[in-house]
Structure formats: structure tokens, C-alpha cells
C-alpha positions in Angstrom: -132.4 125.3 230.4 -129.5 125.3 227.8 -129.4 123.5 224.7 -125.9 123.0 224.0 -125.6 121.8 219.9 -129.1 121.2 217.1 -129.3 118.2 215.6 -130.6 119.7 212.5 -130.6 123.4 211.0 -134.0 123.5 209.2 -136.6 125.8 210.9 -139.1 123.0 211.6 -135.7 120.6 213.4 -135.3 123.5 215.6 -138.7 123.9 217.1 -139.4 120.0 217.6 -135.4 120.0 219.1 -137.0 123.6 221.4 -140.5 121.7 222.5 -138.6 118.0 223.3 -136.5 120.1 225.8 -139.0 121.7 226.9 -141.2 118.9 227.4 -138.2 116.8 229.0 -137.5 119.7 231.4 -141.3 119.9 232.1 -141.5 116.4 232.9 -138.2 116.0 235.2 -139.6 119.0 237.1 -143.1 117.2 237.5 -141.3 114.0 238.9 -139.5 116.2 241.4 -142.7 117.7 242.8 -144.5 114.1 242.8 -141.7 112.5 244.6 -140.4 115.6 246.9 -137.3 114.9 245.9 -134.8 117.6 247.4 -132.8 117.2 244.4 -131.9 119.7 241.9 -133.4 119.3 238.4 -130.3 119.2 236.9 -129.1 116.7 239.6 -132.1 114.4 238.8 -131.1 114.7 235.1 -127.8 113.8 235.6 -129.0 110.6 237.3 -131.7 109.5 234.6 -129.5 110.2 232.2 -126.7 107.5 233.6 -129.8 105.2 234.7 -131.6 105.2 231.3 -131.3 101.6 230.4 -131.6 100.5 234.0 -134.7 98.8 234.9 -134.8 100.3 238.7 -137.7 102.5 239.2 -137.3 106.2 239.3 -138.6 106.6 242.7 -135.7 104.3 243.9 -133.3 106.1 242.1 -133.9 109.8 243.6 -135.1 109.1 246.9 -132.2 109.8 249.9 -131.9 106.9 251.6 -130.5 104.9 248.0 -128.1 107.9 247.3 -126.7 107.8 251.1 -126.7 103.4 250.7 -124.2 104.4 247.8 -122.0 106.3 249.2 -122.0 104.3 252.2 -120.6 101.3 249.7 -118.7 103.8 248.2 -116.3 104.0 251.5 -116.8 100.8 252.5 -114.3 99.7 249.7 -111.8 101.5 250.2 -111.6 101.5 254.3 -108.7 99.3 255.4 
């Protein structure tokens, strides 16, 4: 787990910034165990993260058969 910049530089903006990462990272872990998901944390980050205002379900966004569908699109467009 890296935190990359702090939002704020007072001692008690640091520890809330330390225990929301923690608890994010705590939480994405837990949905990986729930849903088996064979994807890395830091995949399933990167896809919430893109996804947040999207109104699919999470279980639809990181199970396989949706991220093989995509790709599948994916080279559909451009096969001539």
C-alpha cells in the first residue's frame, strides 16, 4: 500500500488520510475474498476506480466472463 501525496500536513490530516487507506485497502481485499475474484487488489482498484460513477454492480465488474466479453468487443472492432 503506497500513498503517493497528503492532502493536508497537520498531524490529525495524516492519520485520518493513513486509516481511509487503510480501510479502503481492507475493504477491496474483503470484496476479493467474497467474490473469488482472481484479480489482483491493485487490479480490482484500478477498475473501481474507472467504474466509480457507474451504476453496474461490483460483482459484474470483476467477475471473468465480463472482462473476457470486453475484450472480445475490443477485437471485434477492429477485425476487417
Amino acid at each position: 500500500m503506497t500513498i503517493k501525496t497528503l492532502w493536508g500536513h497537520s498531524e490529525n490530516a495524516v492519520n485520518i488520510h493513513i486509516w481511509v487507506a487503510i480501510s479502503t485497502y481492507l475493504i477491496v481485499a474483503y470484496i476479493k475474498i467474497k467474490l473469488q475474484s482472481t484479480l489482483s487488489i491493485y487490479e480490482i482498484m484500478q477498475i473501481l476506480g474507472i467504474s466509480s460513477f457507474d451504476k453496474t454492480p461490483i460483482k459484474e465488474l470483476l467477475t471473468e466472463l465480463q472482462i473476457n466479453q470486453n475484450v472480445k468487443e475490443q477485437y471485434d472492432l477492429f477485425d476487417i
